[in-house]
SEZA-638041 format. One record per residue (C-alpha): residue in three letters; y, z, x. Coordinates in steps of 0.25 Angstrom, whole numbers, padded with zeros to 4 digits, always signed. Each point is the difference from the previous one (the first is absolute). Layout:
BEGIN
ALAYZX
...
***
This chain:
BEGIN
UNK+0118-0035+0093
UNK-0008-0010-0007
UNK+0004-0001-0016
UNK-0010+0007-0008
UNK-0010-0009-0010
UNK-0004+0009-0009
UNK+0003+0011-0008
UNK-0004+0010-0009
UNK+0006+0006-0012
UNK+0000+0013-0008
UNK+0003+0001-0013
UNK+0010+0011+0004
UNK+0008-0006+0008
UNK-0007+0002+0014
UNK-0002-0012+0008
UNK-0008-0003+0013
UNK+0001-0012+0010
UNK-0011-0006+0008
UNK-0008-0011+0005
UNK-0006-0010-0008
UNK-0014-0007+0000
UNK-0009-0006-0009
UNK+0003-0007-0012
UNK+0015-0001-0001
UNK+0006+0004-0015
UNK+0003+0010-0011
UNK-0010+0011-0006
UNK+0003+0014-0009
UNK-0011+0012+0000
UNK-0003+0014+0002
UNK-0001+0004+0015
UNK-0011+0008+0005
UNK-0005+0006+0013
UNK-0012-0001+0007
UNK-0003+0009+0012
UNK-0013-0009+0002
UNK-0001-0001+0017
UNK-0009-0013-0003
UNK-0003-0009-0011
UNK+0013-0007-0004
UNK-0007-0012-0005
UNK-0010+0007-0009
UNK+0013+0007-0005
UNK+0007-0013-0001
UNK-0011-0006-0008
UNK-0003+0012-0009
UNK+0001-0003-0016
UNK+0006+0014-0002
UNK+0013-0003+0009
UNK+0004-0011-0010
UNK+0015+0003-0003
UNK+0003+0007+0011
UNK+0005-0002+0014
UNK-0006+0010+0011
UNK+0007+0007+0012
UNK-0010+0000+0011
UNK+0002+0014+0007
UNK-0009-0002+0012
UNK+0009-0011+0008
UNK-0011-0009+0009
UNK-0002-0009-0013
UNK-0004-0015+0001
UNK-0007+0004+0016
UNK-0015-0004-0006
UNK+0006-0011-0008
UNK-0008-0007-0012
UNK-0015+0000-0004
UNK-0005-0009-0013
UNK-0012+0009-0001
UNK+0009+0012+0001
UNK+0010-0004-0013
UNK-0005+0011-0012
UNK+0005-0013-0010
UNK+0002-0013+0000
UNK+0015-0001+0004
UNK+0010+0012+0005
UNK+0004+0006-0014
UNK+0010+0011+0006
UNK+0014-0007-0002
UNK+0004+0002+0014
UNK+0000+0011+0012
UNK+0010+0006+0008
UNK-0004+0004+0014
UNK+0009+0007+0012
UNK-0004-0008+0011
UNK-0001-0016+0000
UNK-0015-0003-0002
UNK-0004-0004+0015
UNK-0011-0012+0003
UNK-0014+0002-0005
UNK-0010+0007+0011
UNK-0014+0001-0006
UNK-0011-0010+0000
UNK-0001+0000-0012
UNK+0012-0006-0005
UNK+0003-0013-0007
UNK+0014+0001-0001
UNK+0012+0008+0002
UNK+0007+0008-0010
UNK+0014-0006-0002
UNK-0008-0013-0003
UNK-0010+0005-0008
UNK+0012+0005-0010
UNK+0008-0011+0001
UNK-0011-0010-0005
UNK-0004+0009-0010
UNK+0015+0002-0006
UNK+0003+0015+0003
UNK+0012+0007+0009
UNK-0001+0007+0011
UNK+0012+0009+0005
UNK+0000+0007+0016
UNK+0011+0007+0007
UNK-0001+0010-0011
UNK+0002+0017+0003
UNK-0012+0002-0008
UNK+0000+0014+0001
UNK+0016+0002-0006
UNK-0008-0008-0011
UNK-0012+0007-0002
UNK+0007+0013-0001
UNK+0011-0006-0011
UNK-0014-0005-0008
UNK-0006+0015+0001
UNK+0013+0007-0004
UNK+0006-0011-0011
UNK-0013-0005-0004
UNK-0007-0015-0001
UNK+0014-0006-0001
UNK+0001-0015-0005
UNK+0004-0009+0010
UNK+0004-0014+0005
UNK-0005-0009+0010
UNK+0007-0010+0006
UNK-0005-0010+0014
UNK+0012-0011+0002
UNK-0001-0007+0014
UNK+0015-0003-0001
UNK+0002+0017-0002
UNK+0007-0005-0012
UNK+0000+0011-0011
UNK+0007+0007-0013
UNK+0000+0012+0000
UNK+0005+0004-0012
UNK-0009-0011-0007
UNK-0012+0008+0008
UNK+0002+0014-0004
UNK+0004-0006-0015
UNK-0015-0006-0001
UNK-0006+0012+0006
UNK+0008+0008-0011
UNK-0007-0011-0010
UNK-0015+0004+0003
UNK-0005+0005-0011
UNK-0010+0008+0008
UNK-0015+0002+0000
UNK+0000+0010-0014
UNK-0006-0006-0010
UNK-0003-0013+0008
UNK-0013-0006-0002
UNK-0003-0008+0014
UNK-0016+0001-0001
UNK+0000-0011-0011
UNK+0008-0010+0014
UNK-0009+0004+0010
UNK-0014+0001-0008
UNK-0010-0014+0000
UNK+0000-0008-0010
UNK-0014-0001-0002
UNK-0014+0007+0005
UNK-0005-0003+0011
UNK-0013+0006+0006
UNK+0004+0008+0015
UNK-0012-0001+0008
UNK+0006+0004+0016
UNK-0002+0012+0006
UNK+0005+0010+0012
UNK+0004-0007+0012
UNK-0008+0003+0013
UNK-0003-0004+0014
UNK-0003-0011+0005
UNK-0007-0006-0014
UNK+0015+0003-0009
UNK-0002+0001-0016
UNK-0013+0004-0007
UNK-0005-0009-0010
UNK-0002+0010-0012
UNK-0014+0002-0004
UNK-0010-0005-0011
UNK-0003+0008-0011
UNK+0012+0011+0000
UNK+0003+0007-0010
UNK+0012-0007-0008
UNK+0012+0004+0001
UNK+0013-0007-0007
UNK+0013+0004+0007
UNK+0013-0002-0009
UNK+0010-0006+0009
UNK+0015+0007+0001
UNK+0003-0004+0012
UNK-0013+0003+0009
UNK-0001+0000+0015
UNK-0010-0007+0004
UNK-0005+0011+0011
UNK-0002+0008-0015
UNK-0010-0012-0005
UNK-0008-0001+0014
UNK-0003+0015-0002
UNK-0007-0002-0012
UNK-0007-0010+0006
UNK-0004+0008+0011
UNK-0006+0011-0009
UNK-0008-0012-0005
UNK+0005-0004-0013
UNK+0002-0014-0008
UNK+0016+0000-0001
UNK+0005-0010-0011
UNK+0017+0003-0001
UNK+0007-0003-0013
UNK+0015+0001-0001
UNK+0009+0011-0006
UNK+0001-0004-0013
UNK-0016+0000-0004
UNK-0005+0006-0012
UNK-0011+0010-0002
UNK-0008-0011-0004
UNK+0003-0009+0012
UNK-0006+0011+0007
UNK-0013+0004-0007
UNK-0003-0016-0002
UNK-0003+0001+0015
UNK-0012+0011-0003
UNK+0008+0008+0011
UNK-0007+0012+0008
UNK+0013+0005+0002
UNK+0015-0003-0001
UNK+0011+0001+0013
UNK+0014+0003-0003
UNK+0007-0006+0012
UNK+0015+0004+0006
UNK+0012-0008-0004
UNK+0016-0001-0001
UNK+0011+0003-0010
UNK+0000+0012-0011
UNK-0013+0005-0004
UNK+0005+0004-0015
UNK+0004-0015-0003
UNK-0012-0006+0006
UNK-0009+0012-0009
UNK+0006-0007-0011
UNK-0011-0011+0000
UNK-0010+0007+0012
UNK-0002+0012-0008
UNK-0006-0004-0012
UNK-0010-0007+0008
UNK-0004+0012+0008
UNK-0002+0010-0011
UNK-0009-0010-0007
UNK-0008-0002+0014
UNK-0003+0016+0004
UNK-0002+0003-0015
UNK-0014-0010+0003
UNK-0003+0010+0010
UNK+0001-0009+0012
UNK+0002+0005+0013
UNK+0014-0003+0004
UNK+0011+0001+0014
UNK+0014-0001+0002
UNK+0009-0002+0012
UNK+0015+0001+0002
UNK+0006-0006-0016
UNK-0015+0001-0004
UNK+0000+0017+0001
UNK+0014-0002-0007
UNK-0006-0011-0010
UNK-0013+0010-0003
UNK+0009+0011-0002
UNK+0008-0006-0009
UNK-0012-0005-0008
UNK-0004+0016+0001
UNK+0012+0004-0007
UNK+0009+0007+0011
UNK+0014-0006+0006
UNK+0006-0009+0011
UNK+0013+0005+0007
UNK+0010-0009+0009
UNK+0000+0007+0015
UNK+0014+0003+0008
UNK-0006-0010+0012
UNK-0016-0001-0002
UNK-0011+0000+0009
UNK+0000-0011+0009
UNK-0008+0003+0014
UNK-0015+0001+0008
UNK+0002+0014+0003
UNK+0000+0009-0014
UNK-0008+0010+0001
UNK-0010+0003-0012
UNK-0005+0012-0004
UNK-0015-0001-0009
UNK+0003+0014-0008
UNK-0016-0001-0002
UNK-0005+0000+0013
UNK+0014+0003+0009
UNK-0001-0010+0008
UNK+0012-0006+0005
UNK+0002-0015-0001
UNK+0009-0008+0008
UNK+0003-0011-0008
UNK+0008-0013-0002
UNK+0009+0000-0014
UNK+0010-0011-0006
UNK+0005+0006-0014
UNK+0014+0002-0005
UNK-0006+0005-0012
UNK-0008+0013-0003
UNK-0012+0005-0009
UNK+0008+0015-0006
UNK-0010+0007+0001
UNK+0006+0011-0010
UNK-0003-0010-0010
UNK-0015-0001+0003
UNK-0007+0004-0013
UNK-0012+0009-0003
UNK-0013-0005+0006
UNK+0007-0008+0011
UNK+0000+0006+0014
UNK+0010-0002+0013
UNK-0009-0002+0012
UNK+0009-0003+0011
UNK+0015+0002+0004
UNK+0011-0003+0010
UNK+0002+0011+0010
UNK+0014-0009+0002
UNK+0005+0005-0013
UNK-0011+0005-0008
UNK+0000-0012-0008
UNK-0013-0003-0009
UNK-0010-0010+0008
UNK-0012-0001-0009
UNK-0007+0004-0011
UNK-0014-0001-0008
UNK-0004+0002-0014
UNK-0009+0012-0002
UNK-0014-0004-0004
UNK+0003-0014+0003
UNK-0003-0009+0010
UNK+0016-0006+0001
UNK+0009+0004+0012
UNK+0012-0006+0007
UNK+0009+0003+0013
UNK+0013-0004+0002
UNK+0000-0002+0014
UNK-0008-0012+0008
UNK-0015+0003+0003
UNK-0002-0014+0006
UNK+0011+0000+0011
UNK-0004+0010+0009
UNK+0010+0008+0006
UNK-0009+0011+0003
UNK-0006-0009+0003
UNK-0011+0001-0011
UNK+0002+0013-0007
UNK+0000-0004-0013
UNK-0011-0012+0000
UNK-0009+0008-0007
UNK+0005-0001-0013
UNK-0003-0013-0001
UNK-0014+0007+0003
UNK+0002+0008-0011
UNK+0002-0011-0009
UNK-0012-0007+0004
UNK-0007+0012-0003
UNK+0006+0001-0012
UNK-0005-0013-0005
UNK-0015+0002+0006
UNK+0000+0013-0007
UNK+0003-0007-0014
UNK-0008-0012+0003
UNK-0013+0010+0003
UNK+0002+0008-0013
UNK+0000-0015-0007
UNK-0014-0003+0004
***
């Protein structure tokens, strides 16, 4: 038997050996499991998986290798992935590189060999557990110094990770849904204007609102009411994003309650539904293992139509805490969890799961027709 290279460590003693690839070194997080068939790089590449490490269900990962204009972000933010099978040579056209490359250049740990489903049991029944991840070509490991930083993870309560995987400064988005044979869409001229405050947004999210033909300027987590309304906005996107909603609320909310409070149509996705619900007054809870996967089926309690939707939260909305004149539009038929909500008499809403990556494959894409007609609507009974 070859020696193992990597290894990963629970914070209760449990231990797994497997086959590294990669970057070689050290990282601490939460694990997670996706049961995405497809997608590992958009995962990869999602803001909201900052801080965690994510067990890949579905085994074939790495088979379609690596596309730039399929990256969500600018670089993988997920701290490293753990697969069961070795990721095999990349077989579609499209692909620029493979996977086990792509991560070593970009610093991150990949880990195959690995009973994922032993693991994603033990996730389900324990919870999200804090973990180590360690990729040593010489198999060289202490495992007691392992489990001891795993142990040493503070955990994603109270952790704001928004603030590290927001820009630093606006930019104006202006590319829109990809299609064949022409690609992106240039946005077009004279959209309404439309400022998206950046937690951690996927770039799939800011194409849709191009798509819908508005003018997107992004501007990061930390911008005040007045940074917003400076822009003359038409409306205001809250975008998904990592870490514990509470803690990034403490500097989000004040913003938001200033915004909705002028009236202006407003949509959250994924930490934005958490982030308005906060600024609405009602709570955030930790969940047992989250909601990470393109197969969540939704139900929309006003129409009962049932969604099928992509989702990646370990946080939840309660919707217990909901207050008067707030309503919950949409829940998990998972676990009955709430999924969205909108403010009565208000053109404000927000959804916790992923309108723009198409599971269903496009379900849910008409709520970004819905905000669109929101803004129309306000902008009509300006004139």
């Amino acid at each position: 038997m070859t020696r193992p290279t990597a290894c990963l460590a629970l914070a209760d003693g449990t231990v797994f050996m497997g086959r590294g690839f990669g970057a070689a070194g050290e990282t601490v997080a939460e694990l997670c499991f996706n049961t995405a068939m497809t997608g590992y790089q958009e995962i990869m590449t999602d803001p909201s998986y900052a801080g965690q490490v994510v067990t890949f269900t579905f085994p074939h990962v790495g088979n379609t290798g690596i596309t730039p204009e399929d990256d969500e972000t600018g670089d993988p933010v997920a701290e490293g992935m753990v697969v069961k099978w070795d990721p095999t040579e990349p077989s579609s056209w499209r692909a620029a590189r493979d996977l086990s490359g792509w991560l070593a250049a970009r610093g991150r740990i990949g880990m195959g060999g690995v009973d994922t489903r032993r693991l994603t049991r033990a996730i389900r029944q324990q919870g999200a557990p804090h973990v180590a991840l360690a990729h040593d070509p010489e198999g060289a490991f202490d495992i007691e110094a392992l489990v001891a930083k795993a142990r040493a993870f503070p955990g994603l309560v109270g952790m704001d990770l928004a603030r590290d995987v927001s820009t630093r400064q606006s930019y104006r988005w202006s590319e829109g849904k990809w299609g064949w044979p022409d690609g992106h869409v240039a946005a077009p001229e004279g959209g309404p204007r439309v400022v998206a405050v950046d937690y951690g947004a996927k770039r799939n999210i800011l194409r849709s609102l191009v798509h819908v033909g508005c003018d997107v300027t992004v501007l990061p987590a930390t911008a005040t009411a007045e940074d917003v309304l400076a822009l003359e906005p038409d409306g205001l996107f809250l975008s998904n994003g990592p870490g514990d909603p509470a803690a990034t609320g403490a500097y989000a909310v004040p913003m938001i309650r200033e915004v909705i409070e002028t009236g202006l149509p407003t949509f959250g996705i994924c930490l934005g539904h958490q982030m308005l619900a906060l600024a609405l007054g009602a709570g955030t809870v930790k969940m047992n293992h989250g909601h990470h996967g393109a197969n969540h089926p939704v139900k929309d309690l006003g129409t009962g139509k049932v969604e099928i939707t992509s989702m990646n939260h370990g946080f939840t909305v309660d919707a217990q805490t909901l207050p008067e004149g707030v309503t919950q539009t949409h829940v998990s038929l998972f676990d009955g969890t709430n999924c969205g909500l909108r403010v009565e008499g208000r053109p404000v809403f927000s959804v916790q799961y992923h309108p723009e990556a198409s599971p269903g494959p496009h379900d849910s894409a008409y709520l970004f027709d819905r905000f669109r007609d929101a803004i129309d609507a306000r902008r009509g009974a300006a004139r």
